[in-house]
C-alpha positions in Angstrom: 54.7 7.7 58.9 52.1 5.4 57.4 49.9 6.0 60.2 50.1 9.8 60.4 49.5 10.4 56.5 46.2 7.6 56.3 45.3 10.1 59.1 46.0 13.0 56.9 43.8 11.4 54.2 41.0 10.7 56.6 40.8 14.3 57.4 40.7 15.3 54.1 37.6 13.0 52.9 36.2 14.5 56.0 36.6 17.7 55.0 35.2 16.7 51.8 32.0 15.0 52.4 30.5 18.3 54.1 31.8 20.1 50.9 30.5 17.4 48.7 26.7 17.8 51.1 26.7 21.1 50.7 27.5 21.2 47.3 24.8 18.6 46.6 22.3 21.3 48.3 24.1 24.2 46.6 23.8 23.1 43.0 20.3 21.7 43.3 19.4 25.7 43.5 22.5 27.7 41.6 21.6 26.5 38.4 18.2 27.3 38.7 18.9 30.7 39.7 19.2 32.6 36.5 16.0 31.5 35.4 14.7 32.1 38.7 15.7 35.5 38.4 14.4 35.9 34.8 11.2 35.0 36.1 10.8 37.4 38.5 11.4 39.8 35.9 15.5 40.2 36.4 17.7 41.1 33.3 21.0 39.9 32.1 22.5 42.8 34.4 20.8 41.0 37.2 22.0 37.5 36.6 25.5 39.5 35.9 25.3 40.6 39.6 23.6 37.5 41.3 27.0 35.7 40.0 29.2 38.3 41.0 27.5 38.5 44.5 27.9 35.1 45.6 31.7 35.2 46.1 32.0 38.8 46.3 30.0 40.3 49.5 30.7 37.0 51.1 34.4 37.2 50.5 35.0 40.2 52.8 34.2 37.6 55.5 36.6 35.4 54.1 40.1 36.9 55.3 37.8 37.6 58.5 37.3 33.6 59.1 40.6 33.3 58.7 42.3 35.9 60.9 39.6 34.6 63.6 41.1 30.8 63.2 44.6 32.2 63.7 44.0 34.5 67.0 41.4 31.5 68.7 43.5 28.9 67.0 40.3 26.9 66.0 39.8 26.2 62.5 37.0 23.6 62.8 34.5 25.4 64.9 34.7 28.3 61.6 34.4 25.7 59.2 31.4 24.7 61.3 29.6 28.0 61.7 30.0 28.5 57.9 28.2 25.4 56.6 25.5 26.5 59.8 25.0 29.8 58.1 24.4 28.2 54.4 22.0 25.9 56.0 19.9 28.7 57.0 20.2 31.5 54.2 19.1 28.7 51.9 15.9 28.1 54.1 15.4 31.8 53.7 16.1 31.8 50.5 12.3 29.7 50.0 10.9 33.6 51.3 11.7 35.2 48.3 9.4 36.7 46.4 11.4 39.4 43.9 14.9 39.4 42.1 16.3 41.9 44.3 15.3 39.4 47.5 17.0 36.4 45.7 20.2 38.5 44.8 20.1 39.6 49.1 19.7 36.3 50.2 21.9 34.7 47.9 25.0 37.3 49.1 23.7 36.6 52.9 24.1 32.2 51.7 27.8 33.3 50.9 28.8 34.7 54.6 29.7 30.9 54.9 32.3 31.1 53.1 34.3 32.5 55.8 34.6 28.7 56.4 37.0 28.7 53.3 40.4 30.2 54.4 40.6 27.8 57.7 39.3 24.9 55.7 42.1 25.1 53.1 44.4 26.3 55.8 43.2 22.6 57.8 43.7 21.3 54.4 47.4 22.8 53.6 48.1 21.5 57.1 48.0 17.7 55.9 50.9 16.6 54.4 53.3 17.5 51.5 50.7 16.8 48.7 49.4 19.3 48.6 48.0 19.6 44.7 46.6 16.2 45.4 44.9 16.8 48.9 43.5 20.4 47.6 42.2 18.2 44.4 40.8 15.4 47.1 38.7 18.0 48.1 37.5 19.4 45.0 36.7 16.6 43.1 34.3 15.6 46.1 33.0 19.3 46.2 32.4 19.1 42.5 31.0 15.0 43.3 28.7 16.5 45.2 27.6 18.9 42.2 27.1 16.6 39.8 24.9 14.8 42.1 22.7 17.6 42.9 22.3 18.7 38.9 21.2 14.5 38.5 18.7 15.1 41.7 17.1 18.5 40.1 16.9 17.0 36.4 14.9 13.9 37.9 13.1 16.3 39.6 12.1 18.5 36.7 11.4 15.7 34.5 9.8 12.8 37.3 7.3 15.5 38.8 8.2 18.9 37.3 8.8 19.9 40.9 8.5 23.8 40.7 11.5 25.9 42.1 10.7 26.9 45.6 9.9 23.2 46.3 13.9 22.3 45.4 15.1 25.3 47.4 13.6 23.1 50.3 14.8 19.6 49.1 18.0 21.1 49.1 18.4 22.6 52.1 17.5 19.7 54.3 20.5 17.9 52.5 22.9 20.3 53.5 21.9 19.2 57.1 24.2 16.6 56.1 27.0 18.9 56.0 27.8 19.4 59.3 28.2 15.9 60.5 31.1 14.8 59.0 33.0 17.7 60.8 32.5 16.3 64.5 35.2 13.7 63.4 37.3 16.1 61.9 40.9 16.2 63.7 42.0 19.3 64.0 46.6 19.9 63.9 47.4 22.5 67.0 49.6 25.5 65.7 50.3 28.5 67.1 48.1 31.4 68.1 48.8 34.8 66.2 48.4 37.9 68.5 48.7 40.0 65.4 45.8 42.2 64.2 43.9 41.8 61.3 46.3 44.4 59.0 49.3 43.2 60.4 48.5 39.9 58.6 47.8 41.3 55.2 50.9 43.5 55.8 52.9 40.6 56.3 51.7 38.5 53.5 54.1 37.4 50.7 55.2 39.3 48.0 55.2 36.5 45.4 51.4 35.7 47.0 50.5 39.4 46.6 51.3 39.5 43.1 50.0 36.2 42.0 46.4 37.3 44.1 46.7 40.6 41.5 47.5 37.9 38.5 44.7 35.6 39.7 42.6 38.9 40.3 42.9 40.2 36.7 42.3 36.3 35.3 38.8 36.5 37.8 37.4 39.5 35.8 37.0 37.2 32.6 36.5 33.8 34.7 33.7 35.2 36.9 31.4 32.1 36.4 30.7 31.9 33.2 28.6 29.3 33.7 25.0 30.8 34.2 25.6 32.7 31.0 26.3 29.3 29.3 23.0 28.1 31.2 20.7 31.1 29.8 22.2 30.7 26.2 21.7 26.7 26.3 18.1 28.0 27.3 17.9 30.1 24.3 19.5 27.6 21.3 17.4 24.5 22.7 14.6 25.8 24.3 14.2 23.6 27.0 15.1 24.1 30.8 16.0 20.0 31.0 18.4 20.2 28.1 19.8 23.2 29.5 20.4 21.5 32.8 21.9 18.2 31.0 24.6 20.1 29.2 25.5 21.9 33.1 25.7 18.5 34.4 28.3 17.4 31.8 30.1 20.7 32.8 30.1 18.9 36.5 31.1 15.7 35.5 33.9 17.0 33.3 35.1 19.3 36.2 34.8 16.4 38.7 36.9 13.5 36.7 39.9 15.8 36.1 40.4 18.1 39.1 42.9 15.2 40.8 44.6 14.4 38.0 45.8 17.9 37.1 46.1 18.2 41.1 48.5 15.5 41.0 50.5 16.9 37.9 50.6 19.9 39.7 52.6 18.3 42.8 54.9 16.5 40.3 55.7 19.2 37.5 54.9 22.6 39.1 52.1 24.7 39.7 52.9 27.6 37.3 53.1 25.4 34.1 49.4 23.7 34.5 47.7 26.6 35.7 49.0 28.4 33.1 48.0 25.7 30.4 44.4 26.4 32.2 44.7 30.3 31.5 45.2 29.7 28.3 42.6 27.2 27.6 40.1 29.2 29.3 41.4 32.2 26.5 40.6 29.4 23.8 36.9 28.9 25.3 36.7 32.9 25.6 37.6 33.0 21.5 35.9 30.2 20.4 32.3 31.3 22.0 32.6 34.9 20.1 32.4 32.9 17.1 30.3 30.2 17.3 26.5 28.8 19.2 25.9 25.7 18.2 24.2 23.1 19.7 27.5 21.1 19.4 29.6 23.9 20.6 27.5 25.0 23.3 28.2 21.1 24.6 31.7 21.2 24.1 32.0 24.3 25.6 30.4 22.9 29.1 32.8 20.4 28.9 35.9 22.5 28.3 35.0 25.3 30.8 34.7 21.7 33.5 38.3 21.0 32.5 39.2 24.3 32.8 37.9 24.9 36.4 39.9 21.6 37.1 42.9 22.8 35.9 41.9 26.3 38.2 40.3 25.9 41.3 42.5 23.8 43.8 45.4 24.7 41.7 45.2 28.2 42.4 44.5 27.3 46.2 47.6 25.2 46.3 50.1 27.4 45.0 48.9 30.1 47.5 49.5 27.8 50.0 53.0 27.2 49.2 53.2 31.1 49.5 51.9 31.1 53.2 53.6 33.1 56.3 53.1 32.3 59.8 49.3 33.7 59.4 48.1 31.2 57.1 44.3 31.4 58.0 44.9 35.3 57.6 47.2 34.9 54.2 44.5 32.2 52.9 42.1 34.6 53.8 42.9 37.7 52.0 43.9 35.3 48.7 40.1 34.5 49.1 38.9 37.8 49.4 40.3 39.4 47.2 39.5 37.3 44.6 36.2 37.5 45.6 35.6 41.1 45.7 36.9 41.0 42.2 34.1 39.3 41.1 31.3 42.0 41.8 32.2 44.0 38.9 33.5 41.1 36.9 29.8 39.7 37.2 27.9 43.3 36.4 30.2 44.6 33.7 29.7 41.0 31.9 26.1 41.4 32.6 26.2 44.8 31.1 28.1 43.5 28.1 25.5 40.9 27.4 22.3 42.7 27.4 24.2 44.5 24.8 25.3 42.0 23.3 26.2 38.2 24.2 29.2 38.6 21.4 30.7 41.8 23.2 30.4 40.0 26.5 32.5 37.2 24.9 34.8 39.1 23.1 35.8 41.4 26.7 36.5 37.7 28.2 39.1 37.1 25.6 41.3 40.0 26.0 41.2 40.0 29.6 42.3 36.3 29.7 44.8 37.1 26.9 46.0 39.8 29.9 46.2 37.4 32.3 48.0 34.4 30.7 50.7 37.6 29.8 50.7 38.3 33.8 51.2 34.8 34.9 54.5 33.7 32.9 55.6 37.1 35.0 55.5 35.2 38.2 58.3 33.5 39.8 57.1 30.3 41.5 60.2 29.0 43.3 60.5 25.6 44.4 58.1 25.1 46.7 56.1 22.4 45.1 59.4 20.1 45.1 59.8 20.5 48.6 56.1 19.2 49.6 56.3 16.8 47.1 59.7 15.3 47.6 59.4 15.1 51.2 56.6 13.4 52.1 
């Protein structure tokens, strides 16, 4: 037993480290994108859709990776071609000379996310735990994050290293990704001869309504986060202060993401996701009021608890909701969500070349909607089962 869980955890560090690479390489660049865009003459609208882009277009791929994994029953080698196809986009991504380019190559970067349905479904696959091993994973994905924000704020203020030269820096890191996978152990299960519909046909009920719950809460919590970046740009006028404030967003997101994963195995998922919802409402509220310096901060650090409380969390309780397709189930949970955030992204982007204060003020409501949504859902007992048992 001992054996086959330190096994389980090796596995999931693994699986970690290439996230936590990748992320290194991925938020060297994402932060810098809305100002790249800006640059290149881009609007709000544009920054709107470059954030809604990078999980939407990509997430159509998403349920595809995963319905893939089930038929071949490889999960690794998708997880594999993923991170390979990052690698290169971002390479590509040097090219660009126009918004419209970035926003292209940026969408083309997140066709490696079809890694994402087999990698939690490889990740589900470990144990009883898992809240903790799906917060494992995203504390070292965020880890990764805050490392890459500390590498491009050296850079900026060392040798004001200009943009393209980062996009480079950061994709020879992500190399890095891919070699923690050859030692990846991958569980057998069995092959699904079942087409691609039949999957999504056959997925849960509960999981189908808590996707259109988790779908409604994505309109508002679309990634806020550039938004924040362009209106820390604004209050303090400086791109390095700007950049400091999104690393405390990292940090904050990376020091509780297992804790609230652990409280998730031991009280229930539905209680601290919905404590998330509704602190994520609170942020919404609180920005239509108020852009302060010291607000602004606090509300980088609150949106980093937030996602904490959110990411793996939401990942977890789909995978108590699995069928016998779980790359396929994981897979349309991913996509979905994803396809939600295209017109999240624009209508915020809209919103806020209207007026930041709209923008904020649409968030709000539609969290308020979704915190009503979730204490609709019935979450069983799943969570005791996996936790008890292991």
């Amino acid at each position: 037993m001992k054996k086959r869980v330190d096994n389980s955890k090796k596995n999931i560090y693994l699986l970690g480290s290439s996230s936590m690479f990748n992320d290194i390489s991925s938020e060297m660049i994402t932060p810098i994108l809305p100002f790249y865009v800006i640059a290149l003459g881009g609007t709000g609208l544009a920054v709107g859709a470059l954030s809604g882009l990078r999980e939407g277009l990509a997430s159509l791929f998403k349920i595809i990776g995963g319905w893939i994994s089930d038929r071949t029953g490889k999960r690794k080698s998708i997880v594999f071609i993923g991170y390979l196809i990052s690698l290169i986009s971002r390479f590509l991504l040097f090219l660009a000379n126009s918004w419209q380019l970035i926003l292209g190559l940026v969408s083309f970067e997140r066709l490696g996310k079809l890694r994402d349905a087999p990698r939690d479904a490889m990740i589900a696959s470990y144990g009883g735990h898992r809240g903790r091993n799906f917060g494992i994973h995203q504390m070292m994905d965020t880890l990764g994050g805050v490392i890459g924000i500390v590498i491009i704020l050296f850079l900026f203020w060392k040798f004001n290293m200009g943009f393209k030269s980062i996009i480079i820096l950061a994709s020879l890191i992500a190399i890095f990704s891919l070699v923690p996978l050859f030692f990846v152990k991958e569980k057998k299960f069995v092959k699904s001869s079942k087409s691609i519909f039949q999957g999504i046909k056959e997925v849960d009920g509960k999981l189908k309504y808590f996707i259109f719950v988790t779908s409604v809460f994505t309109l508002a919590n679309f990634g806020i986060n550039m938004f924040l970046l362009l209106k820390a740009k604004e209050i303090t006028g400086s791109l390095i202060a700007a950049l400091g404030m999104y690393a405390l967003f990292n940090v904050s997101y990376a020091a509780f993401v297992i804790p609230f994963g652990k409280l998730f195995d031991k009280i229930g998922r539905k209680k601290v996701l919905l404590a998330g919802y509704i602190l994520f409402f609170a942020l919404a509220f609180g920005l239509v009021f108020f852009s302060s310096i010291f607000y602004l901060i606090l509300a980088f650090i609150i949106y980093g608890i937030v996602l904490a409380i959110i990411q793996s969390n939401q990942r977890a309780l789909a995978s108590d909701l699995l069928g016998k397709m779980k790359g396929t189930s994981m897979g349309f949970f991913h996509s979905v969500i994803g396809i939600v955030n295209i017109p999240a992204g624009i209508i915020a982007g809209l919103l806020w070349d209207i007026n930041p204060t709209i923008m904020f003020m649409y968030l709000t409501v539609v969290a308020f909607i979704a915190v009503i949504l979730l204490c609709s859902l019935k979450e069983g007992n799943e969570y005791k089962k996996n936790y008890f048992t292991e």
